[in-house]
PLY file of the C-alpha trace (Angstrom):
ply
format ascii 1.0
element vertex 90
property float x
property float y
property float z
element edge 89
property int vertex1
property int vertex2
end_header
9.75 8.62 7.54
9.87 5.57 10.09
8.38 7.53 12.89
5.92 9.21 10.74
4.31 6.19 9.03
4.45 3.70 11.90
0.62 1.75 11.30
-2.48 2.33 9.65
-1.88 5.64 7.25
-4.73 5.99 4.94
-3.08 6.47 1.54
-4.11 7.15 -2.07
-3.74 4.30 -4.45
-3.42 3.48 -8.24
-4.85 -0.06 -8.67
-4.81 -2.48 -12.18
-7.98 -4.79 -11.45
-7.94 -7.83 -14.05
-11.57 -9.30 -15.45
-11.53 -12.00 -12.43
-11.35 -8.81 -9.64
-7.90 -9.53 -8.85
-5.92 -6.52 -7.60
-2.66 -5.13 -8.03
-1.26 -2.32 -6.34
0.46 -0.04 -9.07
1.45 3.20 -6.43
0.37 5.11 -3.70
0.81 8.61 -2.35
1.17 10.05 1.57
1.21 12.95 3.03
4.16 13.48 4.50
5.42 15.09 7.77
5.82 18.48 6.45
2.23 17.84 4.57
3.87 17.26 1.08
2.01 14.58 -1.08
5.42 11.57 -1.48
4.56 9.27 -4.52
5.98 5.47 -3.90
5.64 3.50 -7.21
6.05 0.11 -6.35
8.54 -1.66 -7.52
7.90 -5.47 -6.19
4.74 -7.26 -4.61
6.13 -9.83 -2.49
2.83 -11.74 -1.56
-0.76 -11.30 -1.83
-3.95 -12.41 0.11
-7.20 -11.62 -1.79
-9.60 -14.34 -0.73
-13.06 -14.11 -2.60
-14.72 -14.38 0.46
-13.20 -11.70 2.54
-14.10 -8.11 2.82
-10.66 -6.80 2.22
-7.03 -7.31 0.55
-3.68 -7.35 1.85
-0.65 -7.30 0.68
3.59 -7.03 0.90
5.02 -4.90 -1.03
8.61 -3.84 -1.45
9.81 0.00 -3.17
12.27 2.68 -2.88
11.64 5.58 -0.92
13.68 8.29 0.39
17.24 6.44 -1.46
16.28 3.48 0.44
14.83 -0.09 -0.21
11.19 -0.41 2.46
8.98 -3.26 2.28
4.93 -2.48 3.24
1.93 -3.96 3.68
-0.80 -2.25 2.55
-4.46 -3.29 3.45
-7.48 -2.64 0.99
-10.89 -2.54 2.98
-14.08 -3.57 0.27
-16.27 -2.28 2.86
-15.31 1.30 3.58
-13.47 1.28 -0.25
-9.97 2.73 1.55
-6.74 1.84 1.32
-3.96 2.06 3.88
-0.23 0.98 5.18
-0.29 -1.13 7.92
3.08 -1.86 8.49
6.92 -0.07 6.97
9.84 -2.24 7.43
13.87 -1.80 6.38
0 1
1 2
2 3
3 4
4 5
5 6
6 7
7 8
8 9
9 10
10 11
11 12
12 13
13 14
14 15
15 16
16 17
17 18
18 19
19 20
20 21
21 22
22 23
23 24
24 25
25 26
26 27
27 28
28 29
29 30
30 31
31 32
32 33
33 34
34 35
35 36
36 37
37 38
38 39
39 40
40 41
41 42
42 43
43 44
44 45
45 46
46 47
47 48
48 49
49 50
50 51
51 52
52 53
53 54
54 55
55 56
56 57
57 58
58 59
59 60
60 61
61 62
62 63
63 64
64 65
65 66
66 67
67 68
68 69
69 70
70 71
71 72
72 73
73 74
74 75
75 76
76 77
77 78
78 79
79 80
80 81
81 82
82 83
83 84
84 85
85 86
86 87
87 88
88 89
């Protein structure tokens, strides 16, 4: 998985959005190297940016994947309305 999702893979996403906008990342889904659609529920968000007056979201997020603990940031774009992981640590 680490040398497949190295930077910026667009992924599907399950959001909750509260009554003040405010996001949280529920899980997402890849395709993976051999195509196959992996499902990552995530387990912890570890920080948060969603400034008002941005045009995005980012945030750290930590889940199990593959037997093994992997912390991401995943970056929501307002203007193109996409969703994708920037970064896979661990």
């Amino acid at each position: 998985m680490d040398s497949y999702l190295c930077v910026n893979i667009p992924v599907k996403m399950i959001t909750y959005t509260d009554l003040d906008g405010k996001i949280t990342p529920m899980r997402f889904q890849f395709a993976d190297a051999d195509g196959s659609l992996v499902t990552v529920k995530i387990e912890r968000i570890i920080s948060s940016d969603q400034p008002k007056s941005k045009i995005g979201a980012t945030f750290e997020c930590a889940s199990t994947v593959y037997g093994m603990e992997k912390r991401f940031k995943l970056y929501y774009s307002s203007m193109s309305r996409r969703w994708c992981v920037e970064r896979i640590d661990g």
